[in-house]
C-alpha positions as CSV (number, residue, x, y, z in Angstrom):
1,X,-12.6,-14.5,-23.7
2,X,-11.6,-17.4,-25.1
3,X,-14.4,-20.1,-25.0
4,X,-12.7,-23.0,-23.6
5,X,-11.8,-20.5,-20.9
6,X,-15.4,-20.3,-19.2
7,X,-15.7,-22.6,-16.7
8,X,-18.5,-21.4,-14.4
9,X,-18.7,-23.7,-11.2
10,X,-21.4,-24.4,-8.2
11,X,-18.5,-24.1,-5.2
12,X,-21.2,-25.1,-2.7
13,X,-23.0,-27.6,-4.2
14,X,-19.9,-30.2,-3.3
15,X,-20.5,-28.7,0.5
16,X,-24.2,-28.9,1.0
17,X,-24.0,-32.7,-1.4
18,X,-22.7,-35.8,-1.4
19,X,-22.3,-36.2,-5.2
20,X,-22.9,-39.5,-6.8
21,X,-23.4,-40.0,-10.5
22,X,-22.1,-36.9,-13.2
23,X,-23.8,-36.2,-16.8
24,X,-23.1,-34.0,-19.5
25,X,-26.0,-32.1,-20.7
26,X,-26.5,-29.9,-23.6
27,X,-28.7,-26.9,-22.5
28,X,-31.4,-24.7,-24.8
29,X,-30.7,-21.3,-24.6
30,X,-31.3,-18.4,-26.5
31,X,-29.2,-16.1,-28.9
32,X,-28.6,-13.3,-25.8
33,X,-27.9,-16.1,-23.4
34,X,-25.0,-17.7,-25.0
35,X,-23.6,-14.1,-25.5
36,X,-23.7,-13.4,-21.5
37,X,-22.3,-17.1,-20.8
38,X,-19.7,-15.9,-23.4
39,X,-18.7,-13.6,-21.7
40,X,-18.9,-15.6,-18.0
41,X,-21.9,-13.5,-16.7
42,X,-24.4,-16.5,-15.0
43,X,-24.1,-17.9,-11.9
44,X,-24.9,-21.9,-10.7
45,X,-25.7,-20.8,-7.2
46,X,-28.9,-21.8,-5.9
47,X,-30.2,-23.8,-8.9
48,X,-31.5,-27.2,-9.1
49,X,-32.7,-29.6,-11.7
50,X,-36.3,-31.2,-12.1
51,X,-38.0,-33.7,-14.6
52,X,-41.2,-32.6,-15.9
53,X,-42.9,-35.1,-18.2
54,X,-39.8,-37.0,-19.2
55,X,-38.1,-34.1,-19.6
56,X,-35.3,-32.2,-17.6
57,X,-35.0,-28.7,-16.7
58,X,-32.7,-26.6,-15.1
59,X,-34.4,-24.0,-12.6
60,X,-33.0,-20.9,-10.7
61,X,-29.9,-20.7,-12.9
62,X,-28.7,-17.2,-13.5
63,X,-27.5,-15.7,-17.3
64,X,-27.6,-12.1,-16.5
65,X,-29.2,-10.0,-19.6
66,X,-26.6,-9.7,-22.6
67,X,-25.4,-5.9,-21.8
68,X,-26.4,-5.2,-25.7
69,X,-29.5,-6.9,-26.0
70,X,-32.6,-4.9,-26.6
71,X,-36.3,-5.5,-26.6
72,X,-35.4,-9.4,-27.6
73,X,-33.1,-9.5,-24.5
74,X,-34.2,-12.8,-22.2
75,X,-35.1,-13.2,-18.6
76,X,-32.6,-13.8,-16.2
77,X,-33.7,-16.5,-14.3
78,X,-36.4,-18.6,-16.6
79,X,-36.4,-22.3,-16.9
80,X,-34.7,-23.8,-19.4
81,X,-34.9,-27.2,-21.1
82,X,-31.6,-29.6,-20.5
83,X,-31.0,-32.3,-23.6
84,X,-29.7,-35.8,-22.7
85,X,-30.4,-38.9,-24.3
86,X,-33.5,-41.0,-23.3
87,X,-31.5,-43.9,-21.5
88,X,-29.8,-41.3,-19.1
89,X,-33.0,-39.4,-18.6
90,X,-34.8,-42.7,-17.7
91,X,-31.7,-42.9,-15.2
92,X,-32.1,-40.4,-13.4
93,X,-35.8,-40.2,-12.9
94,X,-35.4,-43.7,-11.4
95,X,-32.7,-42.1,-9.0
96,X,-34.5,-39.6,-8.3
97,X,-37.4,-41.3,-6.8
98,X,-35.2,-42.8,-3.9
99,X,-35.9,-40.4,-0.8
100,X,-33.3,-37.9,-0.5
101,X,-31.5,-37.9,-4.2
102,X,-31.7,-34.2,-6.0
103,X,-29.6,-33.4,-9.6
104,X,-27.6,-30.6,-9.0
105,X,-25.9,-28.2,-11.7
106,X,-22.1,-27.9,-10.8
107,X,-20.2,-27.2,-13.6
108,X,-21.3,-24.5,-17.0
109,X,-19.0,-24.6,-19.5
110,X,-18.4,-23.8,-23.6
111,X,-16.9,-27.0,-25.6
112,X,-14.6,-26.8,-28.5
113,X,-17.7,-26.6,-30.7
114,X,-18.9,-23.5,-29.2
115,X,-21.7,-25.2,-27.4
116,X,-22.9,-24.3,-23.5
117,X,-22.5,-27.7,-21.6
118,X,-24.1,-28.0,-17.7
119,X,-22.2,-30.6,-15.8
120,X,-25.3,-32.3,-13.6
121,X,-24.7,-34.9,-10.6
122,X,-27.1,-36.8,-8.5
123,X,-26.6,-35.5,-4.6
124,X,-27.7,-36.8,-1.5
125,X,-27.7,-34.0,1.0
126,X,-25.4,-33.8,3.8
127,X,-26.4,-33.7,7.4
128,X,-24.8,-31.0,9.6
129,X,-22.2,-33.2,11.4
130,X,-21.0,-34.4,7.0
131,X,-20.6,-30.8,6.6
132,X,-18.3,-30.2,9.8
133,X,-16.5,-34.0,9.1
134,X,-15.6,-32.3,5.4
135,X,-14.4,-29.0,7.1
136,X,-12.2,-30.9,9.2
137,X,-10.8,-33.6,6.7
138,X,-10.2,-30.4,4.5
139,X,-8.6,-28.7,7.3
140,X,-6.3,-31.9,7.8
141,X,-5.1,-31.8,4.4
142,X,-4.0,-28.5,4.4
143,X,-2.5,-28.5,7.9
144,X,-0.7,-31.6,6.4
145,X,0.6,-30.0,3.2
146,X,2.2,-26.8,5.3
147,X,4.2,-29.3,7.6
148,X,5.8,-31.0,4.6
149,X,6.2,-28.0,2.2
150,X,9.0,-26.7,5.3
């Protein structure tokens, strides 16, 4: 696969959360991990960021074990470290402490340098009744689209 061809994306993370502010984060991986992202094996579903003493971290994210690895293979599911520049780190821990704003992963991709990428956003959650008002705007649209394709 080509590597500007990964794109590896959180579909329900723009469900579940209202997303506010995006950042680009360089992520510290491994010589097995990059090889399974390579080759599109991880997964963004269920993971969430954290800071831990001025530092972020990306937990619950899923790079399945390189198929060729062997005793130096990695774990699936660790923690791993997120790099971003001390203003935007200072950012978002002062987001963060307002009640109810999380950083979620949403996008994993490879840039033209060959380097894994995680696409973060601050998210608010949404409340039941957000998540049925985005079904039926989404609904809308498509009901919309279908009466002037004809």
């Amino acid at each position: 696969m080509n590597p500007s061809e990964i794109n590896i994306r959180n579909k329900r993370a723009s469900f579940d959360y209202e997303l506010m502010d995006q950042f680009v984060a360089g992520i510290v991986l491994t010589g097995t991990e990059i090889k399974s992202i390579r080759l599109g094996k991880a997964s963004l579903t269920d993971s969430y960021c954290f800071l831990n003493k001025g530092e972020l971290w990306v937990k619950n994210m899923n790079i399945s074990e390189y198929f060729y690895g062997n005793l130096n293979n990695h774990e699936a599911r660790r923690e791993r470290k997120l790099l971003l520049t001390k203003k935007e780190l200072r950012k978002l821990e002062r987001l963060t402490k307002e009640t109810g704003f999380t950083i979620i992963p949403t996008r994993l991709f490879i840039n033209e340098k060959g380097l894994a990428k995680l696409v973060i956003h601050t998210a608010k959650g949404k409340k039941e009744y957000d998540k049925r008002q985005s079904i039926k705007e989404r609904e809308d649209n498509r009901e919309m689209d279908r009466m002037f394709k004809k």
